[in-house]
Structure formats: structure tokens, C-alpha cells
ROZA-436822 format. One record per residue: x, y, z of N, C-alpha, C in turn. Coordinates in steps of 0.2 Angstrom, whole numbers, plus 2048, in hexadecimal, padded with zeros to 3 digits. Layout:
% ROZA-436822
XYZXYZXYZ ...
END
This chain:
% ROZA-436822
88A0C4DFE88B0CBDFF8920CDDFD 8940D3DFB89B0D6DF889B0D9DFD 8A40D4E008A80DBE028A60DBE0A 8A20D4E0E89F0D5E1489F0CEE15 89C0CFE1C89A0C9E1D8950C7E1C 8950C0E1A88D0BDE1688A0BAE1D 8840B9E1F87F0B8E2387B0B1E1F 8790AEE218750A9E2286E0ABE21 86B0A7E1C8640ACE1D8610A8E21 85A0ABE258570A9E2A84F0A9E25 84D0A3E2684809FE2484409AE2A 83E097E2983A096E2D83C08FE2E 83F08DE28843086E27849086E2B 84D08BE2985508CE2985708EE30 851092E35854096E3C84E08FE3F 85208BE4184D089E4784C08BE4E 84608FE4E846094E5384108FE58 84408FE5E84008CE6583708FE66 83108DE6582C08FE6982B098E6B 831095E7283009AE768340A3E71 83909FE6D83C0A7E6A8370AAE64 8340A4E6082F0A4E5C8290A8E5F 8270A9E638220ADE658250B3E66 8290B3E6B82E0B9E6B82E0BDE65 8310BAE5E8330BCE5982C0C1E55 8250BCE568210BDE5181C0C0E55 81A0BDE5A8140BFE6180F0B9E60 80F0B2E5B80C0AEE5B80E0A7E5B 80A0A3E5F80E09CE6080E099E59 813093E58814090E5180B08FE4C 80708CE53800089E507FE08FE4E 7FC095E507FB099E4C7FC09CE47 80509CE4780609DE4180509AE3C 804095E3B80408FE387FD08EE34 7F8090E387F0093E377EF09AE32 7F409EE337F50A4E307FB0A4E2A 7FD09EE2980209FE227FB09EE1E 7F6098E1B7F309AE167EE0A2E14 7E90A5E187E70AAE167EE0AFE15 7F10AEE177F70B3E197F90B1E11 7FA0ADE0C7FD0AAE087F90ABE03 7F20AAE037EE0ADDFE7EC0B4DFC 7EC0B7E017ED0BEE027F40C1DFD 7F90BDDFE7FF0C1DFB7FE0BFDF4 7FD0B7DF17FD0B6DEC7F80BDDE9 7F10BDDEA7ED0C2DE67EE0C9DE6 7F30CADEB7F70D1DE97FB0D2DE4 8020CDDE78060CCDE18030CADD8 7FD0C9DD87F90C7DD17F70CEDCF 7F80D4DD47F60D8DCD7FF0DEDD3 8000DDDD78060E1DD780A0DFDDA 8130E3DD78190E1DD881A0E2DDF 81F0DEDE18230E1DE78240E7DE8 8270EBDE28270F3DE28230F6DE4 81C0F3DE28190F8DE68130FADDD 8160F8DD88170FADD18100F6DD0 80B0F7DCA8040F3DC880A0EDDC5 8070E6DC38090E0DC38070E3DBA 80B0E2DB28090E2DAF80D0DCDAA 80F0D9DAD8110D3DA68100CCDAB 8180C9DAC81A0C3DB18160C2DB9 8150BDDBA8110BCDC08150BBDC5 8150BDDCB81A0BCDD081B0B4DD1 8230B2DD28230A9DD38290AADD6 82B0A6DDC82F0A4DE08340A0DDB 83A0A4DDA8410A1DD784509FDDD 84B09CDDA851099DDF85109FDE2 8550A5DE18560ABDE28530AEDE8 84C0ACDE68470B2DEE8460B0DF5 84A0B4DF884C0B4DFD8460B3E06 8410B1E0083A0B0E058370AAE01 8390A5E008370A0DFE82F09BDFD 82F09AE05827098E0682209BE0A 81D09BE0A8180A0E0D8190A2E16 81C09BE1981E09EE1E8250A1E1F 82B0A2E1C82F0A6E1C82A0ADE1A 8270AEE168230B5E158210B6E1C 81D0B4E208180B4E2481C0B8E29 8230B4E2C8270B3E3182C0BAE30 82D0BCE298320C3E2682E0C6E2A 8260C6E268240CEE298200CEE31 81F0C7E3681E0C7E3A8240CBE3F 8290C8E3C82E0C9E408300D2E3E 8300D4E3B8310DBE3982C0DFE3D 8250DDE3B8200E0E418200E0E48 8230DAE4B8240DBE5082B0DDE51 8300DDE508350E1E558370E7E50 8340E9E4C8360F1E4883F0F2E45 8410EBE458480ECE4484A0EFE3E 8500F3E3D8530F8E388520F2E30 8520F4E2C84F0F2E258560EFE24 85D0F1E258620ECE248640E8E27 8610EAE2E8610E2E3285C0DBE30 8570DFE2D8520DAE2B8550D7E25 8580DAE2185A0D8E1B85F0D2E1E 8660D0E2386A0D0E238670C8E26 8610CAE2A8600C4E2E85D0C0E2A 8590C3E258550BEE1E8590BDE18 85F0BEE168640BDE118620C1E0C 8620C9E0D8600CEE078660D4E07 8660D7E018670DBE018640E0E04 8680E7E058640EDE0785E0EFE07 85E0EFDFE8590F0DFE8510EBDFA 8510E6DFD84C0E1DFC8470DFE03 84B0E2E068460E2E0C8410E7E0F 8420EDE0A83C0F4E088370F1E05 8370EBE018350EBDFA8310E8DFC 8320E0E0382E0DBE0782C0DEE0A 82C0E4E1082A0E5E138250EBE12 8230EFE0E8200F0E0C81A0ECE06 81D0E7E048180E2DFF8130DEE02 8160DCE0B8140D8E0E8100DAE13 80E0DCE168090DFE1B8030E0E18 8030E4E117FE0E8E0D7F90E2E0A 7FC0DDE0A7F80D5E087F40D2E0B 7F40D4E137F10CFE177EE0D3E1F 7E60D2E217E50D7E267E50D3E2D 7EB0D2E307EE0CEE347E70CFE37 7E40D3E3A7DF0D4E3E7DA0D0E3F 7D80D0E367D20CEE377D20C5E36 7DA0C2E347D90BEE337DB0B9E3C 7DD0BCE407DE0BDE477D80BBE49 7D20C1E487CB0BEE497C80B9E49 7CA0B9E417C60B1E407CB0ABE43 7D00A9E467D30A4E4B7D10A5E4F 7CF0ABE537CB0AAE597C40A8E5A 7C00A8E537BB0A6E567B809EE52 
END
């Protein structure tokens, strides 16, 4: 970052977070998140196949994780936007804890939720 202090990004690799804060964090024990990265992971892929992060229709290039993306593997996706939904934190702060700029974290956190109906996929673990 320019001009500031650089932050460490928080990843699902990179922040080893204890159980107990992991729930804290998302409202779900590691096992089921663990459960919920694949549907959670197919659901984004078949959005991003036809829309951008922007929000914009998909009309050339496919979405593909480069060195650069700041969400890497499905469970870093999963854990951004868990963790956004549960504690409603300011979009800078989200940016700052996941190594983003300002405004990249608009971009995730509206691209990510819209992918996946936590709900109904909640359901189907329960039964």
C-alpha cells in the first residue's frame, strides 16, 4: 500500500485462527465449513461464467485466479464473506484484514453472497 502501513493479508492458510475464534468469526465450526466450501465454490464459479465481479455481464475472458487475487482458494472466498456477514465490519476494515485495496472489497462483497444460498445449502447439512 502507498504512503501507510501494509497489513498482512488474512487468509484461511495465512491467519491461523483457534476453533473457538473461527466460530466467533464465521458462526460455523471448521467441519462445516469445510462441508460448505464446495457447493459454495460451484455456485461462484457458475456466476462468475457469465458475470464479472463488477457486477458487469461476463463478455470475453473467464474469471481465473492469478498471483495478484487477493482471495485465492475457495476457502479464503468462503471465510471473506462469512466473516463480513457475520460481524458487518466497515469495507475498509475488511479490505485491510484481507490485503485489498479500498475499493476491492465492494467488488467481493457484493459478487459473493449473490452466488450462494447459504440457507438452503445449511438445510441440506442438516439433513
Amino acid at each position: 500500500m502507498k504512503g501507510g502501513t501494509t497489513y498482512d493479508q488474512c487468509t484461511m492458510h495465512r491467519c491461523a485462527v483457534p476453533p473457538t475464534e473461527f466460530l466467533d468469526l464465521t458462526s460455523l465450526t471448521l467441519d462445516v465449513f469445510q462441508q460448505l466450501v464446495p457447493p459454495f465454490e460451484a455456485a461462484f464459479q457458475a456466476h462468475m461464467a457469465a458475470w464479472r465481479l463488477d457486477g458487469k455481464p461476463r463478455t470475453a475472458r473467464w474469471f481465473a485466479v492469478d498471483q495478484n487475487c487477493p482471495l485465492p482458494t475457495p476457502e479464503d472466498r468462503l471465510f471473506f464473506i462469512l466473516v463480513y456477514l457475520k460481524t458487518s465490519v466497515l469495507q475498509v476494515m475488511q479490505g485491510r484484514l484481507f490485503g485489498m485495496g479500498q475499493s476491492k472489497p465492494n467488488q467481493w462483497i457484493h459478487g459473493l453472497p449473490c452466488t450462494f444460498d447459504f440457507h438452503a445449502a445449511w438445510c441440506s447439512l442438516e439433513a
